[in-house]
Backbone as CSV, one residue per row, in Angstrom:
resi,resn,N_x,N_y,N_z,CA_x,CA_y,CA_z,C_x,C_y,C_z
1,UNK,-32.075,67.937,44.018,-33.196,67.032,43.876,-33.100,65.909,44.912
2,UNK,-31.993,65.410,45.469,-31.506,64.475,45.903,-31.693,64.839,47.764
3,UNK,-31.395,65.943,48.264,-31.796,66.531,49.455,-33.191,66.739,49.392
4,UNK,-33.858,67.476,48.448,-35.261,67.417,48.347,-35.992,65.834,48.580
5,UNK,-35.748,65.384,47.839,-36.317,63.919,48.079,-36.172,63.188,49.545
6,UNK,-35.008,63.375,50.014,-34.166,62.566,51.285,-35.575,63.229,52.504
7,UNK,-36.006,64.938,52.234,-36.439,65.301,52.991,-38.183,64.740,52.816
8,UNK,-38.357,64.046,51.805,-39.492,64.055,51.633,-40.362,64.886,50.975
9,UNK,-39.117,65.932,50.001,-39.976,67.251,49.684,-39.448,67.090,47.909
10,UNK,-39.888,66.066,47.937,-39.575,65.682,46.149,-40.434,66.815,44.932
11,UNK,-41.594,66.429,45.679,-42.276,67.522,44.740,-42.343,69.061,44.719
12,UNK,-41.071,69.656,45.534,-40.307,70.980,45.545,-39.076,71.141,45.198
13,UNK,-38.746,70.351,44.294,-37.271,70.124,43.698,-37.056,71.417,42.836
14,UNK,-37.946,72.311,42.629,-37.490,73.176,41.811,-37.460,74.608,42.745
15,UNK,-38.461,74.760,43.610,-38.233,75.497,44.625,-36.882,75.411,45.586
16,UNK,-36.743,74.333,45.679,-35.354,73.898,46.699,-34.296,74.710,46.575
17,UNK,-33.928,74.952,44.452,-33.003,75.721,44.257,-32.910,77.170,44.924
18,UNK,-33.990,77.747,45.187,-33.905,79.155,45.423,-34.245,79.262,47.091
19,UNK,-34.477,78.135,47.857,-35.288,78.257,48.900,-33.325,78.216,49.754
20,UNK,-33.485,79.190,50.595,-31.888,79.536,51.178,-32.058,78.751,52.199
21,UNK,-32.793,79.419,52.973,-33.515,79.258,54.580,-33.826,77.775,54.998
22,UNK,-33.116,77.245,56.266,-33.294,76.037,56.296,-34.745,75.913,56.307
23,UNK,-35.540,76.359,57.601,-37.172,76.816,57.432,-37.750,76.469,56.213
24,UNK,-37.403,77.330,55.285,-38.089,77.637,53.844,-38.693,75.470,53.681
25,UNK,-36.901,75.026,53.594,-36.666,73.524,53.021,-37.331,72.804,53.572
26,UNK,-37.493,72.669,55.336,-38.135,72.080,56.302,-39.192,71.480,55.782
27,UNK,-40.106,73.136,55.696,-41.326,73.513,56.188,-41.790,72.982,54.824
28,UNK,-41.132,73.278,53.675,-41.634,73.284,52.511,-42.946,74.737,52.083
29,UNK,-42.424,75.919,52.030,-42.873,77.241,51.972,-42.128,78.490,52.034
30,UNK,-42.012,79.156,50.982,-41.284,80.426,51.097,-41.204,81.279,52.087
31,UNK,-40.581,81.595,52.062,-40.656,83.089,53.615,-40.121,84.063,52.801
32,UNK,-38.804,83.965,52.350,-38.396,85.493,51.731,-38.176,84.722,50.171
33,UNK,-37.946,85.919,49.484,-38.096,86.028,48.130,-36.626,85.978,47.896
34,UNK,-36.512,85.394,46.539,-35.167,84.801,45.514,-35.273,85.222,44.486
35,UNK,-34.542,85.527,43.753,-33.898,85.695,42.346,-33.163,84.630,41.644
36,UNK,-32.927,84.635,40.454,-32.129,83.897,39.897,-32.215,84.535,38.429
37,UNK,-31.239,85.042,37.901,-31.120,85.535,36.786,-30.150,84.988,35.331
38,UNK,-30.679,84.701,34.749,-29.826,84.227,33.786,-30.201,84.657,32.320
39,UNK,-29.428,84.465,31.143,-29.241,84.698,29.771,-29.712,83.205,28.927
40,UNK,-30.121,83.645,27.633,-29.778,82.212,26.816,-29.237,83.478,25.733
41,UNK,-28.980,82.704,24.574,-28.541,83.517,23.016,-29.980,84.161,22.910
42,UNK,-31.254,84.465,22.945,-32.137,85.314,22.896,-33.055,86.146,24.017
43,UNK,-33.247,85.378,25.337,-33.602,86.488,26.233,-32.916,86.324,27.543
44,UNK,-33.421,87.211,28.547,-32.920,87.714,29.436,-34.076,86.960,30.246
45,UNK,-33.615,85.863,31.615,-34.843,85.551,32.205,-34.541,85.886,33.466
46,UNK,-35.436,86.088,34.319,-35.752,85.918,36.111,-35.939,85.386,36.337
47,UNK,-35.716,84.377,37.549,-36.994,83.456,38.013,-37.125,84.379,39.276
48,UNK,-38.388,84.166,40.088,-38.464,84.638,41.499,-39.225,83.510,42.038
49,UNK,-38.631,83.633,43.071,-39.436,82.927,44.062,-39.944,83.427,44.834
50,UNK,-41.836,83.707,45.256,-41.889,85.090,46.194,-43.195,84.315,47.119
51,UNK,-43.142,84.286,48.385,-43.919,83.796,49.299,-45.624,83.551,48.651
52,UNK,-46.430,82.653,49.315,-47.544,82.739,48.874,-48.555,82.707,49.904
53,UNK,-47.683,81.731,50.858,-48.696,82.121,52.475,-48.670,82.982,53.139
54,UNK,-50.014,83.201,53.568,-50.626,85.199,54.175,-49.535,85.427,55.143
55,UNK,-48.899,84.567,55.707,-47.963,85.215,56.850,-46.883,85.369,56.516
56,UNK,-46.677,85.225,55.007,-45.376,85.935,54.329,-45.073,86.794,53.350
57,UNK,-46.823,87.560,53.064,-46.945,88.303,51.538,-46.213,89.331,51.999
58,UNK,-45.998,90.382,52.878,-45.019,90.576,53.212,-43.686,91.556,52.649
59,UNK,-43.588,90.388,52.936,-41.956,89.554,52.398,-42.189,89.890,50.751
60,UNK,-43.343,89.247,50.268,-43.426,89.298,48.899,-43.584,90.490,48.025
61,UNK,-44.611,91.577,49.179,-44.601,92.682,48.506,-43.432,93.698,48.551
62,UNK,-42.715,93.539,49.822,-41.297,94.547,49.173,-40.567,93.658,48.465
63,UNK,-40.567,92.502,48.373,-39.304,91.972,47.042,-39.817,92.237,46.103
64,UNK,-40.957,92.030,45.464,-41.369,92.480,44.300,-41.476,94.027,43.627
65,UNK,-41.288,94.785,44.636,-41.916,95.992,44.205,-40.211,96.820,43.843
């Protein structure tokens, strides 16, 4: 949250986690797609993170598929 902010990109603090790519952080925009998988005591969750701008669907449609 604390790098997010420094960069000016406060209101992507939750993207930040999954965003690898310095680019991604910069720019503030996905390029490639993330996972994050975890448990609680009742389900099984994903998160993804999967591009949304046209010059990266992409990217989005083989991670997703």
């Amino acid at each position: 949250e604390k790098e997010a902010a420094e960069l000016g990109k406060g209101s992507f603090k939750y993207a930040w986690v999954l965003d690898k790519l310095k680019a991604e952080r910069e720019r503030g925009i996905t390029i490639d797609i993330a996972l994050w998988k975890f448990e609680t005591p009742k389900y099984y969750v994903t998160v993804i993170d999967a591009p949304g701008h046209r010059d990266f669907i992409k990217n989005m449609i083989t991670g997703t598929s």
